[in-house]
C-alpha positions as CSV (number, residue, x, y, z in Angstrom):
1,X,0.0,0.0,0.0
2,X,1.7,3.4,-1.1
3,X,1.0,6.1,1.5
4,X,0.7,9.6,0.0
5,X,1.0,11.8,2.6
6,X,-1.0,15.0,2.8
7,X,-0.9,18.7,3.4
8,X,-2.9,21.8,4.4
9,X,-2.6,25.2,3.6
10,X,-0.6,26.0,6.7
11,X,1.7,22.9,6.1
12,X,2.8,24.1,2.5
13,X,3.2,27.4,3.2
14,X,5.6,26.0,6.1
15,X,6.9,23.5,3.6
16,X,7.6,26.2,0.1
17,X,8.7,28.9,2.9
18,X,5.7,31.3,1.7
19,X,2.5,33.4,3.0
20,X,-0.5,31.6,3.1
21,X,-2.0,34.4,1.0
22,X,0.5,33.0,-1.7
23,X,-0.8,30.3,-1.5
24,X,-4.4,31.3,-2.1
25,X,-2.5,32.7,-5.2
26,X,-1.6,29.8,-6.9
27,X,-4.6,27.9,-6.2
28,X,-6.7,31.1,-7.6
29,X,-4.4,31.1,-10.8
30,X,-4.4,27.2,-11.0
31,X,-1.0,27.2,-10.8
32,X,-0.3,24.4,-7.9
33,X,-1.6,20.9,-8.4
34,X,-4.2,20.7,-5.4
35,X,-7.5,18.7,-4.4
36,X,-10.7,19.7,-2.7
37,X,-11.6,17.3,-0.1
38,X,-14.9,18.5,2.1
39,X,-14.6,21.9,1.3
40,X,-10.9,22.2,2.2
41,X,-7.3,22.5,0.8
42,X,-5.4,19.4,0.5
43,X,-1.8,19.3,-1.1
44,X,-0.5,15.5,-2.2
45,X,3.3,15.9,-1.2
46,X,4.8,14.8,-4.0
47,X,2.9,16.6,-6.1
48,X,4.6,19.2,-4.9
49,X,7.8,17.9,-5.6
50,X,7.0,17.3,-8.6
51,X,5.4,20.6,-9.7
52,X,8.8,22.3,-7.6
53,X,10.8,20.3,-9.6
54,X,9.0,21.0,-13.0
55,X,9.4,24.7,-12.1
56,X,12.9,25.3,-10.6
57,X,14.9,27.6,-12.6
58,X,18.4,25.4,-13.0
């Protein structure tokens, strides 16, 4: 069984280092991959990775 561990708003902000108001941002702009799970937030973890790494400038 793969265990996908997952985030709130407050726990990403912590995690990317940014506001939560950032945050709202992205999700208003589509721009973080995200899921709506009764009525709340909820960020897959390596998702996250995933989108960072698709979106680092190297």
């Amino acid at each position: 069984m793969v265990v996908t561990e997952l985030m709130t708003i407050d726990d990403l902000a912590a995690y990317l280092k940014v506001s939560r108001r950032t945050i709202y941002e992205w999700l208003k702009q589509n721009k973080i991959p995200a899921l709506k799970l009764v009525g709340q937030w909820r960020f897959k973890k390596d998702k996250i990775d995933e989108w960072m790494e698709q979106h680092s400038q190297t």
